[in-house]
VOBA-1610 file (N, C-alpha, C; in pm, whole numbers, padded with zeros to 5 digits, always signed):
BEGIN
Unk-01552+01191+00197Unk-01483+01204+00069Unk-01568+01144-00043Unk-01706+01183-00031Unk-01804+01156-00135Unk-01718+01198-00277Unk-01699+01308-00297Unk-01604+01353-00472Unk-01476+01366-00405Unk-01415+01345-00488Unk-01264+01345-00471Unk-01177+01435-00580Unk-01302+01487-00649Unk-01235+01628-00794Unk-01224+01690-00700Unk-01086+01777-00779Unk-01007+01889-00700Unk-00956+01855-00562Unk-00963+01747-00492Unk-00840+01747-00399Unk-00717+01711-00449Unk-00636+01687-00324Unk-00507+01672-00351Unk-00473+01541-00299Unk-00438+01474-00370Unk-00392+01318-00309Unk-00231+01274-00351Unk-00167+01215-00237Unk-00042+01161-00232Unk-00017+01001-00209Unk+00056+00966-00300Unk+00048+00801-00335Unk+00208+00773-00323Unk+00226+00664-00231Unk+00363+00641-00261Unk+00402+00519-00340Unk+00494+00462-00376Unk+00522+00353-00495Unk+00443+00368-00568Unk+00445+00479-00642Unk+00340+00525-00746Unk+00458+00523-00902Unk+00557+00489-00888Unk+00631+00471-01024Unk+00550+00433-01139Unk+00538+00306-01061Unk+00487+00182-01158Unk+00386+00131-01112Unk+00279-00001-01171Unk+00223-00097-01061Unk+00115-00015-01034Unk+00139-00102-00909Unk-00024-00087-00837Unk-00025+00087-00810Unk+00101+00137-00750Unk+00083+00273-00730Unk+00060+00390-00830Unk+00074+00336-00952Unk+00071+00440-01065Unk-00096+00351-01096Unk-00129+00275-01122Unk-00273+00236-01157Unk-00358+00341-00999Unk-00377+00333-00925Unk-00459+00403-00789Unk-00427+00588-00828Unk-00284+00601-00884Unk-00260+00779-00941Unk-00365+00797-01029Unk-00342+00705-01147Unk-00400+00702-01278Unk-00549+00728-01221Unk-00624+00611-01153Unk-00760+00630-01101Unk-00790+00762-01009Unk-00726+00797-00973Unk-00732+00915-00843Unk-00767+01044-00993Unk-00667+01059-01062Unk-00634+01156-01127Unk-00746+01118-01201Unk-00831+01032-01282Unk-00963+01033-01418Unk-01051+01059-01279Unk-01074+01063-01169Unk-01184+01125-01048Unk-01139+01249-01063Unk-01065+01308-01087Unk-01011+01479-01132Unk-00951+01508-00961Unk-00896+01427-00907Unk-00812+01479-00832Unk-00667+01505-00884Unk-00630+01599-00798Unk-00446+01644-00796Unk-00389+01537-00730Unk-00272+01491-00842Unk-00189+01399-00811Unk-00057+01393-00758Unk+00056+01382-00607Unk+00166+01368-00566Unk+00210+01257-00594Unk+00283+01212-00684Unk+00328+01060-00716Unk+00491+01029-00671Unk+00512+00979-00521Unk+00625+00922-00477Unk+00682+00834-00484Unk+00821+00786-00522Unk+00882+00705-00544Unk+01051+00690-00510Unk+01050+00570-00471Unk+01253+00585-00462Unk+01291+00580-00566Unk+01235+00509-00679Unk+01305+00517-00852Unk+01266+00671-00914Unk+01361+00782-00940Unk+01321+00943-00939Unk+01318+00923-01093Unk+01402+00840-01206Unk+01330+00877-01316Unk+01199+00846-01372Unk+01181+00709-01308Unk+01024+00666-01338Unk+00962+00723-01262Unk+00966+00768-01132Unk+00855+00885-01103Unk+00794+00992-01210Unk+00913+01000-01182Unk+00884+01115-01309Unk+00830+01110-01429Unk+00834+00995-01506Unk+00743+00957-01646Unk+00625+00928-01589Unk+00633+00869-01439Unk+00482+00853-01397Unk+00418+00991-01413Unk+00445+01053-01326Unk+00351+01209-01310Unk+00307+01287-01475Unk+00407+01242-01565Unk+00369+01325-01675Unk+00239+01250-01702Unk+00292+01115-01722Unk+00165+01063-01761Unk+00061+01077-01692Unk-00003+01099-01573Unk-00076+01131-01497Unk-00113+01295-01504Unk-00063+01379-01516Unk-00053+01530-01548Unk-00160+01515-01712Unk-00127+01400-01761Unk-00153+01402-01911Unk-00310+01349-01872Unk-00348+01331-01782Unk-00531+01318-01740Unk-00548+01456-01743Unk-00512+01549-01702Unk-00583+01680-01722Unk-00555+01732-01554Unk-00489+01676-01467Unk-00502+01772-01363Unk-00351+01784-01368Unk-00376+01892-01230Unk-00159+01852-01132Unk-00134+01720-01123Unk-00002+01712-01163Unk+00072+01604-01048Unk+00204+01731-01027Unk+00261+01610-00918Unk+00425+01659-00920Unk+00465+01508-00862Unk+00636+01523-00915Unk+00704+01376-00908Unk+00774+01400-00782Unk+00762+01342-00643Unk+00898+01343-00591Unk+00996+01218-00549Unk+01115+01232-00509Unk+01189+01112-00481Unk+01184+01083-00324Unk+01116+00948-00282Unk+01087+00970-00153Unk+01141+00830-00099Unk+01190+00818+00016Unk+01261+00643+00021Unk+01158+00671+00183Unk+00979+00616+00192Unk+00929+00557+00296Unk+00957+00499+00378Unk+01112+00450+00424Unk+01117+00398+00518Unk+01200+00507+00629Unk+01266+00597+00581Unk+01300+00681+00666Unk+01185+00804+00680Unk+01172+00835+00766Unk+01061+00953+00821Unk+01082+01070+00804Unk+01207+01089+00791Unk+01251+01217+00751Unk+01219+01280+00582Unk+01217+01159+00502Unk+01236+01171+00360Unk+01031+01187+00355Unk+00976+01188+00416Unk+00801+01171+00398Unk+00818+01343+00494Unk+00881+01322+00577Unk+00817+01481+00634Unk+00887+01574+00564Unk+00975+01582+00499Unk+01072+01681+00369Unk+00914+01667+00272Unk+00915+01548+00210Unk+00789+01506+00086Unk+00621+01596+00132Unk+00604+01621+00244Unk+00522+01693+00297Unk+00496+01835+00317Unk+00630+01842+00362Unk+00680+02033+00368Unk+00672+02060+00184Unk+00683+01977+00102Unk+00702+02030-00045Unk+00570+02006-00087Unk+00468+01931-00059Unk+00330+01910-00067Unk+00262+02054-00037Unk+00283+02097+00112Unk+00234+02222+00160Unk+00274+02348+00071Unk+00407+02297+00027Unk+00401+02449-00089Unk+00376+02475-00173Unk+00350+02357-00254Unk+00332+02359-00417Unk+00194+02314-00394Unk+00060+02303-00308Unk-00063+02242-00319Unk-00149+02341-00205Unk-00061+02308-00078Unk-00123+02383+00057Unk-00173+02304+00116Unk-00240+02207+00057Unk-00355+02060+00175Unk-00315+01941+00121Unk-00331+01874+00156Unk-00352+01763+00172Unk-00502+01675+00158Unk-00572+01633+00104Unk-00668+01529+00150Unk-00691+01369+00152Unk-00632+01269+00082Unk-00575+01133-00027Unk-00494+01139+00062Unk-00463+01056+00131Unk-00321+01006+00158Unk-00294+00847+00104Unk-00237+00824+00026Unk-00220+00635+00026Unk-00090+00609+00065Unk-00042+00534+00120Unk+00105+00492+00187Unk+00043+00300+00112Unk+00105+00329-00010Unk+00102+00208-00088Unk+00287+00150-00121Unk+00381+00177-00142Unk+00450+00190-00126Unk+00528+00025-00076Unk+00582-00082-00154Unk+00632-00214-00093Unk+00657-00279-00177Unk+00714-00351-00114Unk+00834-00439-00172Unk+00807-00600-00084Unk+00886-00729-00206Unk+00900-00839-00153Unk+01092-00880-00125Unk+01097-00966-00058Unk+01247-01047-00097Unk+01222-01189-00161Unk+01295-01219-00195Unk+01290-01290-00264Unk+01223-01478-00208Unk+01113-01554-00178Unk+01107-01646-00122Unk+01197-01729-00058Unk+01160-01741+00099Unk+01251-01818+00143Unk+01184-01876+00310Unk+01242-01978+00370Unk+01110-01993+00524Unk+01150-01879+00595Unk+01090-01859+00680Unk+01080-01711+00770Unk+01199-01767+00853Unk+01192-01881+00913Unk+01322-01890+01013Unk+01472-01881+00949Unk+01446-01820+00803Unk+01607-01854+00745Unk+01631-01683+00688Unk+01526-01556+00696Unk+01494-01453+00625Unk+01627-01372+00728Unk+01724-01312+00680Unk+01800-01272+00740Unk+01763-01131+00815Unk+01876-01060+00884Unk+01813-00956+00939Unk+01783-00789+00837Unk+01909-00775+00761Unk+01888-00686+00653Unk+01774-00734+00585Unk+01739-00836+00572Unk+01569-00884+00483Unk+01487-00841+00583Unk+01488-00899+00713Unk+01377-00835+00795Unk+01395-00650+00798Unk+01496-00576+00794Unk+01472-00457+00784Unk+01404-00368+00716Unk+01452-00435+00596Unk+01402-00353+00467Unk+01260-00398+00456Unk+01248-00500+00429Unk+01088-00544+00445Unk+00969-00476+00512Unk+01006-00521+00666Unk+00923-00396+00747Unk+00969-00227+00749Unk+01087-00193+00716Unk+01097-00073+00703Unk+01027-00027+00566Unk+01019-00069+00489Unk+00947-00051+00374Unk+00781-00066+00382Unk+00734-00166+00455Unk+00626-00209+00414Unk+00538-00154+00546Unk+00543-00152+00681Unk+00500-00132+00772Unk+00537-00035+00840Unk+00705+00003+00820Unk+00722+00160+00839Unk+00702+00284+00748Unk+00687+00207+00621Unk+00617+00299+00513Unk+00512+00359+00542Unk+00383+00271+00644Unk+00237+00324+00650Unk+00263+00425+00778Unk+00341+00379+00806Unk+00329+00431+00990Unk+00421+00571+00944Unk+00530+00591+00912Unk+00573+00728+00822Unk+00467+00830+00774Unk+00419+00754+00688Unk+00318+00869+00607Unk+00231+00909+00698Unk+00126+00852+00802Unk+00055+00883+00906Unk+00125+00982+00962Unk+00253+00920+01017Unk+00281+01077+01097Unk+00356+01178+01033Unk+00357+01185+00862Unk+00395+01307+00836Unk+00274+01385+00750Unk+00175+01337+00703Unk+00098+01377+00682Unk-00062+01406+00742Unk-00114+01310+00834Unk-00235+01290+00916Unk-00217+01458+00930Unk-00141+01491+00980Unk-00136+01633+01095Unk-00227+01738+00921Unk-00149+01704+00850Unk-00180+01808+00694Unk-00322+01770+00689Unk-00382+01664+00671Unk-00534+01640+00674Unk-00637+01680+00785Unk-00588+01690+00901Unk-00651+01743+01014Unk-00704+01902+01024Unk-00560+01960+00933Unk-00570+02125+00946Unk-00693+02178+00877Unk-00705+02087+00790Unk-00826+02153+00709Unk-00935+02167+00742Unk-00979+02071+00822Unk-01139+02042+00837Unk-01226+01991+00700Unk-01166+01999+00584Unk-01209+01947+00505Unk-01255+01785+00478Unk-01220+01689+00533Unk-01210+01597+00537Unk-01090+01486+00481Unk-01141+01389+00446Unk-01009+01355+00393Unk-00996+01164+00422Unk-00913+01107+00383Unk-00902+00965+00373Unk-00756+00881+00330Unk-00673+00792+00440Unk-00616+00734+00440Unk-00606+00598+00355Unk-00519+00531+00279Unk-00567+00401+00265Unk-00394+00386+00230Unk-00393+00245+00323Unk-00290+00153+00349Unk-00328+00039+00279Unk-00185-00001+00200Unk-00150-00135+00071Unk-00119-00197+00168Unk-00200-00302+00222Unk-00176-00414+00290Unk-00139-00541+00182Unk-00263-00651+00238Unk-00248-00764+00137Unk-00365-00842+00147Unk-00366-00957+00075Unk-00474-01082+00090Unk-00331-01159+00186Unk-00188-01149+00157Unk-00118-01213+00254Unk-00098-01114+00409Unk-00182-01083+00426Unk-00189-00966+00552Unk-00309-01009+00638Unk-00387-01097+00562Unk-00509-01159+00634Unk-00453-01315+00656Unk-00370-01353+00605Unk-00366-01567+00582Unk-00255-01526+00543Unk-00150-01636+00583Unk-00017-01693+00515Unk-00031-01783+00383Unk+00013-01766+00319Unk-00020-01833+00174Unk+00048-01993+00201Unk+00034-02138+00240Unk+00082-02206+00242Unk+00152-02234+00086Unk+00309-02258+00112Unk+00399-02306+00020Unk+00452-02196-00055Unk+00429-02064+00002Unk+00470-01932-00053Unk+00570-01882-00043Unk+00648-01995+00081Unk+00782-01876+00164Unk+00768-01722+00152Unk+00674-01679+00213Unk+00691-01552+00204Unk+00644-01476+00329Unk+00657-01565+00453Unk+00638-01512+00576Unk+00647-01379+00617Unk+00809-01352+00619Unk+00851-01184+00619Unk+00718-01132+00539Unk+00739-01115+00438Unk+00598-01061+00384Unk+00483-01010+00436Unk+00423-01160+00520Unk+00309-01183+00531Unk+00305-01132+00725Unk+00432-01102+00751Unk+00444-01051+00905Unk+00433-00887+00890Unk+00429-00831+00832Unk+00474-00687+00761Unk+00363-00623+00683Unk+00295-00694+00669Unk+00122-00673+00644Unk+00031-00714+00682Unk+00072-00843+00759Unk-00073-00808+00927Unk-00069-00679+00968Unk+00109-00649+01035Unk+00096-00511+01046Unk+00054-00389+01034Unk+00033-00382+00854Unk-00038-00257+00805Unk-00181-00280+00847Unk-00247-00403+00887Unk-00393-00415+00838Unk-00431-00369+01033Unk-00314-00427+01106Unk-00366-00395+01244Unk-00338-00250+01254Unk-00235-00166+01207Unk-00211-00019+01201Unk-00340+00055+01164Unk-00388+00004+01071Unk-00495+00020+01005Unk-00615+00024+01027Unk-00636-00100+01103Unk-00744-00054+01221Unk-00768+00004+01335Unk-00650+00027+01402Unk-00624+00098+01497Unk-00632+00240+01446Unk-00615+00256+01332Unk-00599+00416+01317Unk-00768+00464+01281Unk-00788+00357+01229Unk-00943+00362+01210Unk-01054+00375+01325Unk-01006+00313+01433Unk-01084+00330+01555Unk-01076+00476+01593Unk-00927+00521+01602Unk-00873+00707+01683Unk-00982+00785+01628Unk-01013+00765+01438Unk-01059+00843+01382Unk-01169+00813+01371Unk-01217+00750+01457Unk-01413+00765+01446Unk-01476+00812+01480Unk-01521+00885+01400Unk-01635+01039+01450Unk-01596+01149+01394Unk-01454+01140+01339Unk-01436+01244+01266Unk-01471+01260+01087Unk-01368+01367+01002Unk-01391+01336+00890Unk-01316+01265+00759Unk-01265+01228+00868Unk-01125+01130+00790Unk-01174+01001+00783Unk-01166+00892+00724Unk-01166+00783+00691Unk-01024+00718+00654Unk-01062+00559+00657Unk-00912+00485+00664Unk-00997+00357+00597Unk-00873+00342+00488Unk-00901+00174+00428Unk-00760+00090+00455Unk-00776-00011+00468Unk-00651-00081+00426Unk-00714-00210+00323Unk-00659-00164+00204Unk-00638-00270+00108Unk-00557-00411+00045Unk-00663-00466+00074Unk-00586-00595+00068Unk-00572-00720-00035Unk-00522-00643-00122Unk-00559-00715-00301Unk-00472-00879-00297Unk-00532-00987-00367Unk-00462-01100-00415Unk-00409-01053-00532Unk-00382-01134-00649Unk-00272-01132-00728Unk-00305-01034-00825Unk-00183-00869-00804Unk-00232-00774-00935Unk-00125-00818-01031Unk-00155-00759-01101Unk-00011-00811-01225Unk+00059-00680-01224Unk+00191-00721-01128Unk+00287-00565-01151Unk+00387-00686-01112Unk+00554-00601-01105Unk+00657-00630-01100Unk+00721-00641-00959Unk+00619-00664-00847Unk+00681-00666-00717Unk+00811-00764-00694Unk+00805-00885-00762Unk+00898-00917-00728Unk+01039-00932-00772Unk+01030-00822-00851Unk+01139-00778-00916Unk+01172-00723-00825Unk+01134-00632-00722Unk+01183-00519-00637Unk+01337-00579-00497Unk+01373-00690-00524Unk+01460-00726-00465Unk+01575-00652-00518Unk+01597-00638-00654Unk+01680-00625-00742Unk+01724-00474-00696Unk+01628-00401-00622Unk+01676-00262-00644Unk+01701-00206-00456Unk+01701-00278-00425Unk+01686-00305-00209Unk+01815-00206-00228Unk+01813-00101-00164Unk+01949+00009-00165Unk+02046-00023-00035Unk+02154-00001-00084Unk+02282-00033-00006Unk+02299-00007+00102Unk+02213+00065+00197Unk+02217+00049+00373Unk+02111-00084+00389Unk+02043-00171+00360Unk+01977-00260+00361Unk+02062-00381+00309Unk+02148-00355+00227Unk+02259-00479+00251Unk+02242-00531+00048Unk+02221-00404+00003Unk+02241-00392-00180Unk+02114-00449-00248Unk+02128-00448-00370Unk+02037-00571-00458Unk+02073-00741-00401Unk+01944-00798-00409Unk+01928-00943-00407Unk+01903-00990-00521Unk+01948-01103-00573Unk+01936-01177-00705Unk+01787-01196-00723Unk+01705-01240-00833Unk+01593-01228-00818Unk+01563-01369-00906Unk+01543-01417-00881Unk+01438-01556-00933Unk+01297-01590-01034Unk+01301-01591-01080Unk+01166-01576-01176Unk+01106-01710-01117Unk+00953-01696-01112Unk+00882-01838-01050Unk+00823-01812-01153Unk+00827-01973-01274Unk+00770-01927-01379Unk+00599-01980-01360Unk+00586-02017-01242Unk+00465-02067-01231Unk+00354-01917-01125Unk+00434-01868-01091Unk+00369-01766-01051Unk+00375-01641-01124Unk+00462-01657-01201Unk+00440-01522-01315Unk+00331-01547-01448Unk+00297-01710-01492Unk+00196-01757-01526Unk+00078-01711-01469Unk+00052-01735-01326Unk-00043-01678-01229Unk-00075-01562-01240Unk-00004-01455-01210Unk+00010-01348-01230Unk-00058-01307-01385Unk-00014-01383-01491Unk-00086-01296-01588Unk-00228-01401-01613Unk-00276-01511-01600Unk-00428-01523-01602Unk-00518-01453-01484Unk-00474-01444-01377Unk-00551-01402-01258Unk-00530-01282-01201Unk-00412-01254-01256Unk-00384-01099-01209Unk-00437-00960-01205Unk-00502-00906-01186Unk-00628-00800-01173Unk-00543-00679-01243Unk-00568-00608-01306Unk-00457-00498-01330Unk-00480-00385-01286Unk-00372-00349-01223Unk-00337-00199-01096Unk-00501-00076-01118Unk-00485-00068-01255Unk-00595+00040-01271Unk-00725-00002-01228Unk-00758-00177-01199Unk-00875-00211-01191Unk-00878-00201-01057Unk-00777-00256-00959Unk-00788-00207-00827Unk-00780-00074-00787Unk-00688+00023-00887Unk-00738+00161-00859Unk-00879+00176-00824Unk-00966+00137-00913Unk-01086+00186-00942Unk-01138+00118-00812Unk-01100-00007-00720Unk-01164-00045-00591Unk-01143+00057-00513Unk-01032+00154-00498Unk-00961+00225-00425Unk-01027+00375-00417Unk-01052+00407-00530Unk-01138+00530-00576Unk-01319+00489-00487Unk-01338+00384-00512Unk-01503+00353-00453Unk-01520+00341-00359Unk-01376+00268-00270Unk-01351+00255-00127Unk-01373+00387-00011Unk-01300+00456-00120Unk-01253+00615-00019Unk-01390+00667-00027Unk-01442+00677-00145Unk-01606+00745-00170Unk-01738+00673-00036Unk-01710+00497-00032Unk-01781+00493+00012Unk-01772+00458+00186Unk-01611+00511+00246Unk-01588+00505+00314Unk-01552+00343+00400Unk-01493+00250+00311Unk-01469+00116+00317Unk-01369+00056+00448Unk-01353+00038+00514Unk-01231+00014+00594Unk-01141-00096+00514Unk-01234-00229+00495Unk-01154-00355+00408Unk-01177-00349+00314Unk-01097-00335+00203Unk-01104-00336+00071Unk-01029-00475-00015Unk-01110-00554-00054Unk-01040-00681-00123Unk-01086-00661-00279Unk-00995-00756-00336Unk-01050-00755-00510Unk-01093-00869-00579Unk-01041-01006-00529Unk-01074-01146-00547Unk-01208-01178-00510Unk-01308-01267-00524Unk-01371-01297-00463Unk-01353-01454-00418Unk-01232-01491-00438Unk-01147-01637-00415Unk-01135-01631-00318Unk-01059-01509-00294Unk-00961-01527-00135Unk-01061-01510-00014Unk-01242-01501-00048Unk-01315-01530+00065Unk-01299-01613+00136Unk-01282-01739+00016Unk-01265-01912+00087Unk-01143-01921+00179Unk-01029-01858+00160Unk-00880-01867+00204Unk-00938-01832+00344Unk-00993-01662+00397Unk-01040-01604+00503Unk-01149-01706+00562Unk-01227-01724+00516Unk-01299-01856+00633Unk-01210-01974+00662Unk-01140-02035+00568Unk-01064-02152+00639Unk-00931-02085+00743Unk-00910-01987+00725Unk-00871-01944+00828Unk-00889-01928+00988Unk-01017-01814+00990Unk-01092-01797+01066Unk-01172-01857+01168Unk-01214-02000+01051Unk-01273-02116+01047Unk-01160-02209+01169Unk-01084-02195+01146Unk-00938-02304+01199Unk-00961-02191+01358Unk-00957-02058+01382Unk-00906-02005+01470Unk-01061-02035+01585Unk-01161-02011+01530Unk-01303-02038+01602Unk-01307-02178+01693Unk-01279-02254+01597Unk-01242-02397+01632Unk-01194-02402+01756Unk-01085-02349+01768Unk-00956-02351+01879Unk-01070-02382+01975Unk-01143-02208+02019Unk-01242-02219+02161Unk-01303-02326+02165Unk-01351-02445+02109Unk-01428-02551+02109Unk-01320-02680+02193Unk-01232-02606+02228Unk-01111-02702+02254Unk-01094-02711+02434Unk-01186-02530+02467Unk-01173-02483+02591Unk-01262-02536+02687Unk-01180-02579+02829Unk-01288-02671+02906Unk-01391-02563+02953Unk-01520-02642+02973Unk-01660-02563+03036Unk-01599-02556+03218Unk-01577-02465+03257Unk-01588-02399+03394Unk-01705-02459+03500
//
């Protein structure tokens, strides 16, 4: 996926955020834009605005955690486009901070049904559409920098259990497809400046309704000095797929986080008796 003008690419949580910044970038590469979302009127102002780069879009209303609503979103891809090549299963949501041993079970649902059954959905309703072509083509899964390390003092475990996930899905899917012409990233950005954690507010009523939402005024501070903005990680996302990236990060902070990690896990074997 050296050029990416004139394919067809499908982005989910593309309303707003990070998913409308990666449309926005997809679409100034002169690709055709599918911009999915569970919010159907802001989809929809998304795609115009994206349409307003100069290629296709189309808006649809898609809720990623059921499989059915991505393979419907697919059958309408095939008619109004015919292929497929872009797939992003970006698409997630937080709850609201709290310790993992206290995250209830409707929180654990929606969470991973959103965030880890989101990636694993789109794979199997679309992979099959990218295969037919022979054209080639490229996956990329919205993991995290909390998908590599738990953020100490973050409460945001659930979170951070639900995007290891994507990043091990991610590699695993990356291994099936080696040798072919598909490629797979999973992206794993630290702090963009979008409204994720607003997204409690809108958790739909088989998941157990809206959750109150909390403003951390110290992380919404965060958020706007350090916060990378969606279009700038677009543009990692656009270079990724071109240059065929598997890990895609945007910080160059969160290196230090990944070695003291890593660093801690290496260690361990030094612990193991000599035989």
């Amino acid at each position: 996926m050296k050029d990416v003008s004139g394919r067809v690419a499908f982005v989910t949580g593309a309303a707003q955020g990070l998913g409308l910044g990666i449309a926005r970038e997809l679409a100034r590469a002169g690709a055709n834009v599918v911009l999915a979302d569970v919010q159907e009127e802001s989809v929809r102002r998304a795609a115009a605005e994206v349409a307003a780069l100069g290629v296709r879009s189309l808006a649809l209303t898609v809720d990623v955690s059921e499989r059915s609503s991505l393979v419907a979103a697919a059958a309408r891809v095939r008619s109004e486009f015919g292929k497929l090549h872009i797939l992003v299963n970006n698409a997630g949501i937080i709850t609201p901070p709290k310790p993992v041993s206290e995250v209830t079970e409707s929180e654990w649902a929606w969470t991973l049904g959103v965030n880890l059954y989101g990636a694993i959905n789109g794979v199997a309703a679309f992979l099959p559409m990218i295969r037919e072509h022979g054209e080639g083509g490229h996956v990329v899964n919205t993991a995290s920098i909390g998908g590599m390390q738990v953020g100490k003092g973050r409460n945001t475990g659930a979170y951070s259990v639900s995007k290891y996930g994507v990043v091990a899905f991610s590699e695993s899917l990356a291994q099936e497809l080696e040798g072919t012409p598909i490629g797979v990233s999973v992206l794993c950005p630290s702090a963009v400046n979008t409204a994720i954690f607003t997204s409690a507010a809108r958790r739909p009523d088989r998941f157990g309704g809206p959750l109150a939402v909390e403003q951390d005024a110290a992380y919404d501070r965060e958020l706007r000095e350090v916060g990378m903005a969606p279009d700038d990680v677009g543009k990692r996302v656009v270079a990724a797929i071109r240059a065929d990236e598997l890990f895609v990060f945007t910080h160059e902070h969160s290196r230090a986080w990944l070695a003291e990690r890593f660093g801690r896990i290496l260690a361990s074997f030094d612990s193991l008796e000599t035989p």
